[in-house]
Steps between C-alpha positions, in 0.01 A plus 500: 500500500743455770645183312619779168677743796914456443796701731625825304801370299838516677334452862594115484799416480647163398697331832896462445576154408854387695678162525403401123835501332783692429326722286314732738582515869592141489757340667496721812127641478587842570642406818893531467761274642461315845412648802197467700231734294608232205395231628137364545335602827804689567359869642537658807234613734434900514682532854791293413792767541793314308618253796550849772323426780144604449301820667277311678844339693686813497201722677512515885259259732291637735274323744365145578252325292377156688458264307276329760263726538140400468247726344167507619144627330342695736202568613310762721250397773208729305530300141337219709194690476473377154424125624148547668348166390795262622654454836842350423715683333812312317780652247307319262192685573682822474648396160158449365411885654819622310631638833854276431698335228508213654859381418596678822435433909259699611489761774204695683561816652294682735415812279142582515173357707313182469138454424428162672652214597758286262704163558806651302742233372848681331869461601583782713304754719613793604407567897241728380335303271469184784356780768214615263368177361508348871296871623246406269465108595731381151841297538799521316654173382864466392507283165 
């Protein structure tokens, strides 16, 4: 059944054949003479403005963007709660939990209470974060 089904007539249309002779859109293909759009590969991106200098140049700068900045996943003191059964707790461990991406340093802030105490391994604690887990008889090790 589905092999007999055909498009209505005049919805395909045959593809314009170019570069085969001088007898239809030969020679040239349709492109005229020289210049870049004539040539192969020869477009210009959507932005390009003609060889002015571009909007993106023209528009006024504001700010200070560091390129050195480091980005850290963080994480509060009470999504700890989720590790009951271990006692170390590494960025790989909180990977696993889905708590960080893992491409990035992590960081544990002191949002939140602890249940119980944790050996917390990560890259940077925030004052916090290292007061808690000692009140409650857990360390904080920098990585």
């Amino acid at each position: 059944m589905l092999d007999k089904l055909i498009p209505p007539l005049g919805t395909n249309k045959k593809k314009k054949r170019v570069g085969r002779g001088p007898g239809c859109h030969g020679k040239t293909s349709g492109r005229g003479h020289k210049g870049q759009r004539s040539r192969s590969g020869g477009r210009v991106s959507a932005w390009f403005e003609g060889g002015q200098t571009p909007l993106r140049l023209r528009s006024p700068k504001r700010g200070f963007r560091n390129s050195q900045r480091i980005v850290y996943d963080i994480v509060n003191i009470n999504d700890l709660n989720k590790f009951n059964d271990c006692d170390v707790i590494t960025p790989e461990e909180l990977k696993k939990a889905g708590l960080v991406s893992g491409r990035n340093p992590v960081k544990i802030l002191g949002s939140g209470e602890i249940g119980r105490a944790f050996i917390v391994k990560a890259n940077r604690f925030s004052e916090q974060a290292i007061k808690k887990l000692e009140e409650r008889g857990g360390r904080a090790e920098i990585v």
